[in-house]
C-alpha angles and dihedrals in degrees: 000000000000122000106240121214099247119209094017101112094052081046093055095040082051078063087251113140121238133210117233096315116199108232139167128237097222099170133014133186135185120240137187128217107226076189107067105350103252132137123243138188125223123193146170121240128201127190103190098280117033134020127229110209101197113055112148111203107226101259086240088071097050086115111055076075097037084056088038097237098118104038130127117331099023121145117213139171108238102225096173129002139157131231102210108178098212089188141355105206096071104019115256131172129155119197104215106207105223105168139007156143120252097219095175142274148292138180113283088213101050101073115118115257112244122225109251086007103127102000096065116116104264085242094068080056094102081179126037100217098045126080106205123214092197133103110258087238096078084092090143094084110090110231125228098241093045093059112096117256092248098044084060087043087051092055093051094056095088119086103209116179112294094036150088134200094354090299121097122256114247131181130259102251085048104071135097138166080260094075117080097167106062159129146181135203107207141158119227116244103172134018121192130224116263105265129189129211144184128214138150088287084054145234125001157145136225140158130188141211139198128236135212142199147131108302094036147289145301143189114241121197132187134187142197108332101014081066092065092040107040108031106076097039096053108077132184106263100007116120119236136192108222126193130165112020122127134249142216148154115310110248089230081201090074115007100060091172104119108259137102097232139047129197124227112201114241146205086266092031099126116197124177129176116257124217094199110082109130089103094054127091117228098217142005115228136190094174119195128197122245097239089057095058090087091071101054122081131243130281084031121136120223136180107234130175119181133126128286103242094172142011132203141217119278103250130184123218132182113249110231094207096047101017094226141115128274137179130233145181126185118208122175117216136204138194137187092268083084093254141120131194129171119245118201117220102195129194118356088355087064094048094046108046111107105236083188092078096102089213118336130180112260119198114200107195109184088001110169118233125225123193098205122127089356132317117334141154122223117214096238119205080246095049120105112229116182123164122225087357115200096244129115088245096066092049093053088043091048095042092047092051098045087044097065099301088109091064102046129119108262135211115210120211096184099080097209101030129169119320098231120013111202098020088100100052104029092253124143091234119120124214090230116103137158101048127205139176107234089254092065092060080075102031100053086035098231120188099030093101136100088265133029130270141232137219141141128215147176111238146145121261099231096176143006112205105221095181109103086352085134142048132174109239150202101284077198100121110259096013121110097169115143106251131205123237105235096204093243093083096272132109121212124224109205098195085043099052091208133086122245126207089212135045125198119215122253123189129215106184124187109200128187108223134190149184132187085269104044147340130237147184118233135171123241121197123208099293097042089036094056087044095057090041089045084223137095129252100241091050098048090050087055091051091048091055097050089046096235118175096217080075086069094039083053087063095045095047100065092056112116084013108134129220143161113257129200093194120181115208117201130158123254136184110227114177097350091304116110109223126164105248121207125209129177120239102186134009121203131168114245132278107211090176090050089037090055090049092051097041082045090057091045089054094049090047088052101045083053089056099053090049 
């Protein structure tokens, strides 16, 4: 039998707080949350003497009854818990059971019966949900709900240790919208960007930020004039303490951390820096391999860390859904299981990123992936993003990668790329990955899925097909469409809809390529199809009009020369037959010295494989 502690519940409903009290659950019932959808637990808990009817378990310990570890008749040691008055006329609290230890379990029906317990007038209940055992004559102990509001307010006013603002200190994971008394000491891992919106209530702004301690993390907002207030204080990596904001359940659409609730900041929230912050972590990670992002779907957030082998150009492109402008920088990043994908930083993020760094560690913390083109991850406003972070992970990335990583042979999730990896930062790694004989194209039957599929090669150009090779085109920006010379000196545009007095040249290139296993067609568009020609399209145009014969000897010059494709293979219907085309994405001439190494580090795999 386990010693109850006797006399605690009526303690904790006089607003006294109570150490680790052992109670009994002597009644349980399932409830559901019209709100927000969630199940809840209700108990009764007895303490040896009285019996407190509305007890709500805290919804992170769900299952310890879905898994019937915690059910009637269980005795448990009450860690944290929080005394919320629902109401005051009639008396209403409920004890939310935060945290606890299960220390084992006794028969409901054996505790002792109390004289006056049940069969007292209701008007001697001073609680409703408290059944007294006492005689009614003990009259001298103040209840909770008899004291006046400011002599409670009064005894809140001190700040002992473990508390802020007159209000205990809980832990992250702990708290719920049932809690009305609390605070939190954080640290602050992420802080968004100020954002504006417009709605029927009309125009604001907000920003948001997530905390940090000890037990787990939470998504703070604040609005208006939290914004003013808030946004300058709150600083990444600096610990807070935190009291009187509300909460409420999380909006999974745009706070991925993993908790059930989020706080908005509100017009009593009190927040005031903290000195001490040894205790507290800085970030919480659930880092994923590379490699293993291919298996995960899209629109799902991951936590990555690899090293940044190549940067790209910041670019702007036109949003179709807001017409405006928006910045944007690829990187491609690699880790030691041997993969690459490319991550996208948008907007400030984009601008802002050193290109200098000759490959740094990136950490991703909540980054979105994509699944176009391949596999990718979007640098979301809510994504963490911190360069050469102080964690063992990055060493063993960074070391991998220094020791003979760099040199592997990588496979690259993100189909297209980027078109040079390592132009951009100096590096001798090449863009190319995943790399196949021409046999293979047929053998692994590539090209036949749902979606395309990317490989590079090295291979001989046999043939370059000069016939229709070239069209005149639409000179409209960001129009490529074949027009049609109108004999008066003009050239329509259909999709257009206008005439032109000028056309600009476009080249469409088949090339027969070919390897010691096999040999291909393949498609090169304008750029590819110059690289290969070693001309430009405009000057070869020229050359096509006059009639000049060194146009034909172009196209026979390039035959036997080699080059490194990045080819994409994707099945077609023409003319009502199904057939896999394949069309180059980039063209480079070949690194022998790059090629050896790769080739080097195939031979030595496979030597370790045969061992």
């Amino acid at each position: 039998m386990f010693q109850l502690s006797k006399g605690s519940l009526k303690k904790i409903l006089d607003g006294n707080n109570v150490s680790d009290p052992i109670l009994q659950i002597i009644q349980m019932k399932n409830i559901q949350n019209n709100m927000d959808g969630m199940t809840r637990y209700k108990v009764t808990l007895y303490d040896g003497e009285t019996q407190h009817t509305f007890g709500i378990l805290a919804t992170q310990k769900n299952s310890l009854v879905e898994s019937n570890q915690l059910r009637i008749g269980s005795v448990i040691k009450l860690e944290e818990y929080a005394a919320n008055v629902l109401s005051k006329d009639p008396p209403k609290v409920a004890i939310i059971l935060l945290n606890f230890e299960i220390l084992g379990e006794m028969d409901p029906n054996s505790k002792p019966q109390a004289t006056n317990a049940i069969s007292q007038p209701s008007k001697q209940i001073q609680n409703e949900n408290i059944e007294p055992n006492k005689p009614n004559n003990q009259t001298n102990t103040k209840s909770f709900f008899s004291k006046k509001e400011n002599d409670f307010e009064k005894a809140q006013s001190t700040n002992p240790p473990g508390t802020f603002n007159g209000f205990k200190i809980f832990g992250i994971s702990s708290l719920n919208p049932y809690q009305n008394k609390w605070a939190i000491k954080a640290r602050v891992t992420n802080k968004s960007n100020i954002r504006t919106y417009s709605n029927a209530r009309g125009e604001g702004k907000l920003f948001n930020v997530e905390l940090i301690d000890s037990t787990g993390e939470i998504r703070a907002n604040g609005f208006n004039e939290q914004v003013d207030k808030f946004y300058e204080m709150l600083q990444i990596d600096q610990v807070y303490y935190i009291s009187k904001a509300n909460l409420k359940t999380a909006n999974k659409q745009y706070c991925k951390l993993d908790n059930d609730y989020e706080m908005t900041f509100n017009n009593e929230t009190v927040i005031q820096p903290c000195e001490e912050t040894d205790d507290l972590p800085r970030i919480n990670l659930n880092l994923v391999k590379i490699k293993e992002i291919s298996n995960h779907a899209a629109n799902d957030f991951v936590d990555v860390i690899g090293v940044v082998r190549s940067v790209g150009d910041v670019t702007t492109i036109i949003t179709k859904s807001t017409n405006r402008e928006l910045k944007k920088r690829e990187l491609s990043i690699v880790d030691n299981s041997e993969c690459a994908i490319t991550a996208t930083l948008w907007g400030k993020q984009a601008e802002d990123y050193d290109p200098s760094d000759s490959y740094p560690v990136i950490l991703l913390k909540g980054a979105k992936i994509g699944d176009y083109n391949g596999k990718t991850l979007s640098v979301a406003s809510t994504t963490v993003v911190q360069i050469n972070p102080d964690l063992p992970e990055a060493h063993t990335v960074k070391g991998w990668f220094e020791q003979g990583g760099s040199e592997s042979d990588i496979q690259d999730l993100s189909s297209q790329g980027m078109a040079a990896a390592g132009a951009n930062s100096g590096g001798p790694i090449s863009g190319h990955s995943n790399w196949k004989f021409l046999d293979q194209l047929k053998d692994e039957k590539l090209g036949m899925g749902d979606k395309a599929d990317y490989f590079s090669t090295k291979a001989y150009v046999l043939y370059a097909k000069k016939d229709n090779s070239m069209y005149m085109a639409c000179p409209g920006e960001n129009c490529n469409k074949k027009i049609f010379d109108q004999n008066d000196g003009t050239y329509r545009c259909e999709k257009c809809a206008r005439n032109y007095p000028n056309f600009k040249w476009r080249m469409i290139l088949n090339i027969n390529l070919a390897d010691f296993a096999e040999s291909n067609w393949a498609t090169c568009f304008q750029e590819t199809a110059e690289t290969i020609l070693g001309i430009g399209t405009e000057e070869l145009g020229e050359l096509k009009n006059s009639n000049d014969p060194k146009f034909d000897e172009i196209f026979s010059e390039c035959a036997f020369k080699e080059f490194n494709f990045k080819l994409r293979a994707k099945m077609e219907t023409y003319n009502d037959e199904r057939r896999v085309k394949v069309s180059a994405v980039t063209v480079e001439p070949v690194d022998y010295a790059q090629s050896g190494r790769r080739i080097l580090q195939k031979i030595k795999q496979f030597a370790k494989e045969q061992v």
